[in-house]
N, C-alpha and C positions, 0 to 999 in steps of 0.2 A: 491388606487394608482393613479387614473385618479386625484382626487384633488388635492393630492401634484404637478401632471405635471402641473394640469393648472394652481394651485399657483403660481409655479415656472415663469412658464409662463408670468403670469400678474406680479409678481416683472423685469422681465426683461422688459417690454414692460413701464413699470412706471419709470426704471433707464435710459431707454431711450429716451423716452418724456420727462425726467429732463433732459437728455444732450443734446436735439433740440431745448429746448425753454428755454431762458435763465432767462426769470422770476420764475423759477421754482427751487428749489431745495432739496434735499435731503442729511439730514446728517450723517446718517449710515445705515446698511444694514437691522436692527433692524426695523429700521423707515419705509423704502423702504415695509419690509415683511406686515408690522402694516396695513398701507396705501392702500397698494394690496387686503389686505384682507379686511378693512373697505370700499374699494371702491366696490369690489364682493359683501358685505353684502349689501351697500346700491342701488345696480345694482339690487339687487335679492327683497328688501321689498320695496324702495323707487320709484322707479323708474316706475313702474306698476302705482303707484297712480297716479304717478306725468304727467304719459302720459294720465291716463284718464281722470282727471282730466282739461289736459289743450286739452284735444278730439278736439273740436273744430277750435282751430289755427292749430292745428296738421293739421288737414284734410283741411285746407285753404291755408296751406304752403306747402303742400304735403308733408308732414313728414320730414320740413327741420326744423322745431322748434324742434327737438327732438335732434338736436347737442345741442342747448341752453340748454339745461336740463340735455345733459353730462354733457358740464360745469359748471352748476350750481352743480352737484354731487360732480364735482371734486374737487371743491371749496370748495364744504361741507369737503370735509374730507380732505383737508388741514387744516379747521380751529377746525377739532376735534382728529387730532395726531399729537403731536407733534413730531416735525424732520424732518416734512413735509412742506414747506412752499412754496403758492403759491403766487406772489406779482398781484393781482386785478385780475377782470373776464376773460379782455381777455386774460392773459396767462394762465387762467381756460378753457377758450376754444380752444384754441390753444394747449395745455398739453392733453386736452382731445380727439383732435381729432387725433393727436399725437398716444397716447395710443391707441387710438381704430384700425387705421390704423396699429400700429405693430402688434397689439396681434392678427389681422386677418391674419397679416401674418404669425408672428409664427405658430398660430393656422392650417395655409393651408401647415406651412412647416413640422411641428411635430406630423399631425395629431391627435391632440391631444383630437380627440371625441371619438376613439379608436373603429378603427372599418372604413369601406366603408365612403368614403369621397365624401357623395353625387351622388348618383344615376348611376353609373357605376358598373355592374352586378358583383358578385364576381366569384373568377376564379372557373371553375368548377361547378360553377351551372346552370349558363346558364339563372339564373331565376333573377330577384332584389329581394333582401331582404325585400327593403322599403317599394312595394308594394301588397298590399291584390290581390290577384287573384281570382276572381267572374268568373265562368264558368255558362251560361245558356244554358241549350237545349231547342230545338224548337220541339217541334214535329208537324211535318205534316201530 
């Protein structure tokens, strides 16, 4: 169930980086679902490489070279679904920064990790969930 939300999720945040940046477009909802998903898959196997890979600028730039590499993804899967079309890099980086800023917000407005949204104790227990609690006794 959580994957259909976040699917859902990323289709809404990709119809809306298409309506903020106007080199961008999408032609039916089909295309929008395709995209969303092609973008997720290559977020999940491409994108690991492609930061280790470029490690070094990464850590020179303090992890500002890693928007270049959204839209370099973005771009990617413009030009492998069609109905999806991006016109050049930078409205691939623009679209992608786009995208990443909604779907963080969606994501912070639909909690959509399912479950404690970051480190505020759940009611009633008094305790965090997130954290291991390690007790040592001393003995003197």
């Amino acid at each position: 169930m959580l994957v259909i939300i976040r699917l859902t999720l990323n289709v809404i945040s990709l119809v809306l980086a298409a309506q903020l940046c106007p080199g961008i477009s999408i032609t039916n909802w089909q295309a929008a679902l395709t995209a969303a998903l092609v973008l997720g898959l290559f977020n999940l196997f491409l994108k690991p490489v492609l930061i280790f890979l470029t490690l070094p600028i990464n850590l020179l730039s303090f992890g500002v070279f890693i928007f270049f590499i959204n839209g370099l993804l973005f771009y990617a899967v413009s030009r492998v679904v069609t109905g999806f079309h991006v016109d050049g890099y930078g409205n691939a980086l623009l679209g992608a920064f786009f995208y990443s800023a909604i779907n963080l917000l969606l994501g912070i407005l639909f909690n959509s990790r399912g479950g404690n949204n970051g480190g505020s104790p759940r009611k009633g227990s008094g305790r965090r969930s997130d954290v291991i609690d390690v007790e040592a006794k001393i003995e003197s």
